[in-house]
C-alpha positions in Angstrom: 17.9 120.6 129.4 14.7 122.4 127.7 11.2 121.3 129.4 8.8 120.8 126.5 5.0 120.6 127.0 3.9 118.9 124.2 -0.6 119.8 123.5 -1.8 117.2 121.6 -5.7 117.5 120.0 -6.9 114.3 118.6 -10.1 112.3 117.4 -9.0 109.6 115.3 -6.2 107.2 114.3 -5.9 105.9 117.9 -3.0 103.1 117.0 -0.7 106.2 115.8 -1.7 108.5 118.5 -0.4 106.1 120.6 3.0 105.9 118.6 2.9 109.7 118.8 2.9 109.1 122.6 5.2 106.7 122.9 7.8 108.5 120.5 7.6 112.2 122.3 7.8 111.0 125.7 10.9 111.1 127.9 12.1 112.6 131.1 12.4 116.3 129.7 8.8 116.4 128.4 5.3 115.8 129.2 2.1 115.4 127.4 -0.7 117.5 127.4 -4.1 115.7 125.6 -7.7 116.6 124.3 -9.7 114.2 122.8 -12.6 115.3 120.7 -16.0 114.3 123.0 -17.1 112.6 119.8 -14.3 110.2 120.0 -14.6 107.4 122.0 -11.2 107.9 124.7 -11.1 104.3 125.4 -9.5 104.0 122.2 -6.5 106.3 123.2 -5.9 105.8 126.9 -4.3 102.2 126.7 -0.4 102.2 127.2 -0.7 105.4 129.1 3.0 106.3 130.4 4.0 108.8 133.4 3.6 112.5 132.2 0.7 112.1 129.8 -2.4 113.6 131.0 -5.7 114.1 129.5 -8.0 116.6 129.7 -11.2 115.4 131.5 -13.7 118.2 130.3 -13.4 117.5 126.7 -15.3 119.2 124.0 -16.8 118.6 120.8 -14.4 120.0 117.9 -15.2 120.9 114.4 -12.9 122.0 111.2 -12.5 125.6 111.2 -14.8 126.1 114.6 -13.7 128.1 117.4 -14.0 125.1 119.3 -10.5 124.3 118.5 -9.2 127.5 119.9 -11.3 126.4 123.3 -9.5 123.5 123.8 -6.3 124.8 122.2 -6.4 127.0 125.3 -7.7 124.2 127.7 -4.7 122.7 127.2 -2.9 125.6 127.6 -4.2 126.5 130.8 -4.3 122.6 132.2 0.0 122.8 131.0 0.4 126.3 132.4 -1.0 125.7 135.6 0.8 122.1 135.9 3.6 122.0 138.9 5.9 121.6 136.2 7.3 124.9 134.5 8.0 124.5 130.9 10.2 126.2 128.5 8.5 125.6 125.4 4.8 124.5 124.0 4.9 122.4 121.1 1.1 122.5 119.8 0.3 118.7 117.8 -2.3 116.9 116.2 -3.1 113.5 117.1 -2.1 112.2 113.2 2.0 114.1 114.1 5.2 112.2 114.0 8.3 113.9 114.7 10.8 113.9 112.3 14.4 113.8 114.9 15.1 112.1 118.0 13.8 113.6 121.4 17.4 114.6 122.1 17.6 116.7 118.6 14.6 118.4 119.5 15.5 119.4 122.6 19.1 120.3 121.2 17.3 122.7 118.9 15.1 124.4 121.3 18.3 125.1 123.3 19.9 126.7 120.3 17.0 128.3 119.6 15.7 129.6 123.0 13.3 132.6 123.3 12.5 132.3 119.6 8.2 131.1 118.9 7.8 129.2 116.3 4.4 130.0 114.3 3.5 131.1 110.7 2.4 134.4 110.6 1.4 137.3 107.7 -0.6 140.0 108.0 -4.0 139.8 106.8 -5.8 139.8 104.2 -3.2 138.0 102.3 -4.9 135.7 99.0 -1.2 134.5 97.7 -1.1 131.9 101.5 -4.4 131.3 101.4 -5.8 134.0 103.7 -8.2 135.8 102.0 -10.4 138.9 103.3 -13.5 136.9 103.9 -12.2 135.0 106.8 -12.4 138.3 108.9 -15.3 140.3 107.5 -17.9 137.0 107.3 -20.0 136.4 110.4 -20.2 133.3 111.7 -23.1 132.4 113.6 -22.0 129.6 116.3 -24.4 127.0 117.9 -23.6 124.3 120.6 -25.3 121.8 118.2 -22.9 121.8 115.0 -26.0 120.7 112.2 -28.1 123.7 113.7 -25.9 125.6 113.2 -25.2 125.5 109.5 -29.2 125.4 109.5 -29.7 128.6 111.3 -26.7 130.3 109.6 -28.4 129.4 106.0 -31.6 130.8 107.4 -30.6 134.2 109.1 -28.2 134.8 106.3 -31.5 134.9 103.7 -33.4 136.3 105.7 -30.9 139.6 105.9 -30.6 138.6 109.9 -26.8 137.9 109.9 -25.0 140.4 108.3 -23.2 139.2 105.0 -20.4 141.2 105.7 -18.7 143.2 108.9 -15.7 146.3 109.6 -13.5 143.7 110.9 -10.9 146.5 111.5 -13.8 148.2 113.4 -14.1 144.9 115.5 -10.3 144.0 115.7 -9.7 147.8 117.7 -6.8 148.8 115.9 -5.3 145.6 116.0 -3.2 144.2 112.3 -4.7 140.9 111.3 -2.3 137.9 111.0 -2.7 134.7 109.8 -0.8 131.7 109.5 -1.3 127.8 110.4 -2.3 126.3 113.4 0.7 124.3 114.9 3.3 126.0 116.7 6.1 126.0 119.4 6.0 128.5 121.6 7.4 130.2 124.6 6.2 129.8 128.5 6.1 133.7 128.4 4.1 134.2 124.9 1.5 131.2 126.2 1.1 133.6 129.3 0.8 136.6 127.4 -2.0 134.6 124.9 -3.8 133.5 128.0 -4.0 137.2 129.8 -5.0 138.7 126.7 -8.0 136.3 126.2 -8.8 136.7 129.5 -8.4 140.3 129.0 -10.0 141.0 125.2 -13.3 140.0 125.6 -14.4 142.0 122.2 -11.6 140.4 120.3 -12.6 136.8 121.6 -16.0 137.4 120.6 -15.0 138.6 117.3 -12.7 135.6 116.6 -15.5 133.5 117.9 -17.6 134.4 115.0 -14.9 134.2 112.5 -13.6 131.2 110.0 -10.9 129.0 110.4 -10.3 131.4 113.7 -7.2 128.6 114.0 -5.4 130.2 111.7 -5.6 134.0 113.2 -6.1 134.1 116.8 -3.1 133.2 117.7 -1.5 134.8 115.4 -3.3 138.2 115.4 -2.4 138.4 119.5 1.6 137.8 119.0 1.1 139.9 115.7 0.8 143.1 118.2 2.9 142.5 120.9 6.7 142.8 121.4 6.8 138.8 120.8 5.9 139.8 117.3 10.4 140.7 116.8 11.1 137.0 118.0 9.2 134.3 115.9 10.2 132.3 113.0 8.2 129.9 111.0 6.6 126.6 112.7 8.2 123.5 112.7 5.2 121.0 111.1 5.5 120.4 107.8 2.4 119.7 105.7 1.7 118.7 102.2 -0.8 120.9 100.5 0.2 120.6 97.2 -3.5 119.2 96.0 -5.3 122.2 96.6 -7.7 120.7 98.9 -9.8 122.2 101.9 -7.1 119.1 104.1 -3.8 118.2 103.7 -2.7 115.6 102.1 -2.1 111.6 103.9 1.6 111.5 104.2 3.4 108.6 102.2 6.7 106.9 100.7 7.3 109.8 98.6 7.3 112.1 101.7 9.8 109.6 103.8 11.7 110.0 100.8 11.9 113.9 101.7 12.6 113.7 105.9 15.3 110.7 104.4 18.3 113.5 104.9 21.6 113.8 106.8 21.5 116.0 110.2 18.4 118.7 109.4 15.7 118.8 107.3 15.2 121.5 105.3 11.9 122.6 103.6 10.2 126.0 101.9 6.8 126.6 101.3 4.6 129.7 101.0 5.8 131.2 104.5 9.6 130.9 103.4 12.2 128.0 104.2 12.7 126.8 107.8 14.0 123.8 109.5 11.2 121.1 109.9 11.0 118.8 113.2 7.3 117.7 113.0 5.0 116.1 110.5 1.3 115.3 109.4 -0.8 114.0 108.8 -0.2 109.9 109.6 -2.6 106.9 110.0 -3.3 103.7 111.2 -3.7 102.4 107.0 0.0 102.7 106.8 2.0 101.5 110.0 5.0 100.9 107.8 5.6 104.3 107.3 5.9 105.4 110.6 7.8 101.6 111.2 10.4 103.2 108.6 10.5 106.4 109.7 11.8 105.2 113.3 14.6 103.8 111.4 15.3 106.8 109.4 15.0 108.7 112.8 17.2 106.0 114.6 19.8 106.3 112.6 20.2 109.9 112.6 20.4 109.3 116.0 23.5 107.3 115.7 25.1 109.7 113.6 24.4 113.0 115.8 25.5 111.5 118.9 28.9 110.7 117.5 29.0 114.5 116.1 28.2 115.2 120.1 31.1 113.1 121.5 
């Protein structure tokens, strides 16, 4: 059977987190968590089951920081360097659900081993969202998020942060990719990601001062390497059909769309793929997730009896 690491980054929703937790969990897998420091973890920690760990230096994350890249590699590290060896690392948010059972998952990875799963275009590219901006704007990171957008309005007018910068000057001959930020990925191409963080100071510091740097570092690493010739398109689906800066609160209408026989299908900007993930979900709506274990459930049924 395929090991599965599942890294899970949260800070709200704590009742479906803990469905997340419950549903994922099994004998083949084990749980990998960051909470954001401005959460309050008492919230998430009841119910805890045997495999589920949490990450104890926790950090403070904001949208489109590179402080989701810091604990995106936290829990890389805290998995990597766990006494269990893993086949694959399936990267979450705390708002997920999975869309098959916990044996169809691990079915697919089987079928589908050596493959990394992560949505991935060379940059700039405006028709997916992934304009030039994101690389050549500098970024001006503080530990203290307000000061931050303070001092960033204030150097900028003052002409002491550059309004533009030769990313290709920065990147070292490196293509830029982008893509979106969940993925499922290989024990070997998380090892690669680590040693070339470790290893490409320069480009970390670049990506440090970049925007939305979720949607690039990862994908500008694996972009230049020999993993590059094995990856397909992630496995989360995600509504972004109203144009806004976050996706869209999953409801009936979107059941409706995971209610198939056997796989689920879907096509978006990055092509059509096979789907086993889902966001966003939360505690407003239990009933959707309540239904969606019955749509799951069922499948179940039916793909066992294909087995035997």
């Amino acid at each position: 059977m395929i090991k599965i690491a599942y890294l899970i980054l949260s800070h709200n929703n704590p009742n479906h987190f803990r469905r997340l937790i419950r549903s994922i969990s099994s004998e083949y897998s084990s749980l990998f968590i960051h909470i954001d420091q401005k959460s309050n973890i008492d919230d998430f920690l009841s119910g805890q089951k045997n495999g589920v760990y949490f990450i104890k230096n926790r950090l403070q994350i904001y949208y489109s920081d590179w402080s989701q890249i810091e604990a995106t590699l936290a829990l890389l590290r805290y998995a990597i360097n766990c006494k269990n060896s893993f086949d694959y690392y399936v990267l979450l948010s705390g708002t997920d659900y999975p869309l098959q059972s916990n044996s169809y998952i691990n079915d697919f990875f089987q079928n589908n081993s050596g493959l990394n799963f992560i949505n991935m275009v060379k940059m700039p590219c405006e028709e997916i969202g992934k304009p030039e901006y994101r690389l050549s704007t500098y970024r001006q990171r503080s530990d203290d998020h307000k000061i931050e957008i303070i001092s960033r309005k204030i150097f900028k007018k003052i002409g002491f942060i550059p309004q533009n910068r030769d990313y290709k000057r920065h990147l070292r001959g490196l293509i830029p990719y982008g893509g979106s930020q969940w993925f499922a990925l290989t024990k070997q191409a998380c090892r690669y990601i680590l040693e070339f963080s470790e290893r490409r100071k320069k480009i970390v510091n670049f990506f440090e001062n970049s925007f939305t740097p979720s949607e690039m570092f990862f994908q500008t690493i694996l972009g230049n390497s020999s993993f590059n010739l094995k990856t397909a398109n992630n496995l989360t689906y995600t509504d972004w059909s109203a144009g806004s800066m976050h996706p869209a609160t999953l409801s009936e209408k979107h059941i409706d769309l995971f209610n198939t026989k056997g796989k689920i299908m879907y096509k978006d900007v990055y092509g059509e793929r096979e789907i086993l993930f889902a966001r966003k979900f939360s505690d407003e709506k239990p009933e959707l997730v309540d239904r969606l274990d019955e749509i799951i459930q069922r499948k179940q049924n039916i793909y066992m009896l294909e087995q035997n």
